[in-house]
N, C-alpha and C positions, 0 to 999 in steps of 0.2 A: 622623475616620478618614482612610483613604490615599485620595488621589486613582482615577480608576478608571484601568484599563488598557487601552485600546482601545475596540474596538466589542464590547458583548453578543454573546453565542456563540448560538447556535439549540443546542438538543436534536442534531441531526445532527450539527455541525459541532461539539461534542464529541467525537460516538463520531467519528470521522474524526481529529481531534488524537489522541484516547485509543489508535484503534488504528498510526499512526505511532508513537507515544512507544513502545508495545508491543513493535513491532518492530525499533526502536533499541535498547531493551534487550535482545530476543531475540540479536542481532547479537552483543552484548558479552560474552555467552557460547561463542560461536564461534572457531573458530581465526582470526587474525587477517588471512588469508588471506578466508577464509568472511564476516568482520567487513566486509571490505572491498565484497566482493561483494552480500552481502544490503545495505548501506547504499545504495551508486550504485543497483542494482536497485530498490526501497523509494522513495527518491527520483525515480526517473526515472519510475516507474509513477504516483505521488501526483500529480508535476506534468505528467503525458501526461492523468491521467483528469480532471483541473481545468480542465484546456484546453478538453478535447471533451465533457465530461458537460453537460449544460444544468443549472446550480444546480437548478432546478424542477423537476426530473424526480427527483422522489424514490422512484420505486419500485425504477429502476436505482441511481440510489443505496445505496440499499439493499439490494438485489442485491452490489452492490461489496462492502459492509460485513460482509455475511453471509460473501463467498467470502474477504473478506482476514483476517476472523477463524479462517477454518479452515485459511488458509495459515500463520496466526501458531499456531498450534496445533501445525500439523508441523513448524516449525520450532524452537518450545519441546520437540518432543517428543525425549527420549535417544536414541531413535532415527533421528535424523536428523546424520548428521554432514558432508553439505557439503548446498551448493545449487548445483542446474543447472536452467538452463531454456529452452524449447523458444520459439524464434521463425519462426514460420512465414509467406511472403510471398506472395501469388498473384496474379498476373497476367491479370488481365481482360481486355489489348487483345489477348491473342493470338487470330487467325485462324484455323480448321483450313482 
C-alpha cells in the first residue's frame, strides 16, 4: 500500500481539521466578497486559538468545537447573507 502521510490524527484534531474544511466550503457559497471575509476571519481565529489554547485542555477545546459548529450552522444557513463581527478591547490599566 501507500506510504503514510504524516503523523496520526487524535479523535479531536479530526473534528478541528473537519470543522475548518467545513467552513472553507461554507465560504464558497457566499458572495465572493463574504468568501473573502469569512476565509482571513476562519483562519485568523484557528491560528489565534492554537497559539493560546494549551493542546491538553481538552474541555476548552471542546467548548471551541461545540461553539464553531454552531457558527458553521449559521453560516450554512439561507438565512444568513453576509458576516460581520463584533471585536471588542478593554483596557485594564486605566485608573479612576
Amino acid at each position: 500500500m501507500g506510504a503514510s502521510r504524516g503523523p496520526r490524527l487524535s479523535g479531536m484534531q479530526k473534528q478541528v481539521l473537519a470543522l475548518y474544511r467545513g467552513f472553507l466550503r461554507a465560504a464558497r457559497s457566499k458572495s465572493p466578497e463574504d468568501r473573502h471575509r469569512i476565509e482571513s476571519f476562519v483562519s485568523a481565529e484557528f491560528r489565534r486559538n492554537s497559539k493560546l489554547v494549551d493542546r491538553k485542555n481538552f474541555l476548552y477545546i471542546e467548548y471551541l468545537l461545540r461553539r464553531g459548529k454552531k457558527q458553521l450552522e449559521q453560516i450554512n444557513s439561507p438565512a444568513t447573507l453576509g458576516l460581520s463581527s463584533l471585536n471588542l478591547r478593554f483596557c485594564e490599566n486605566r485608573k479612576p
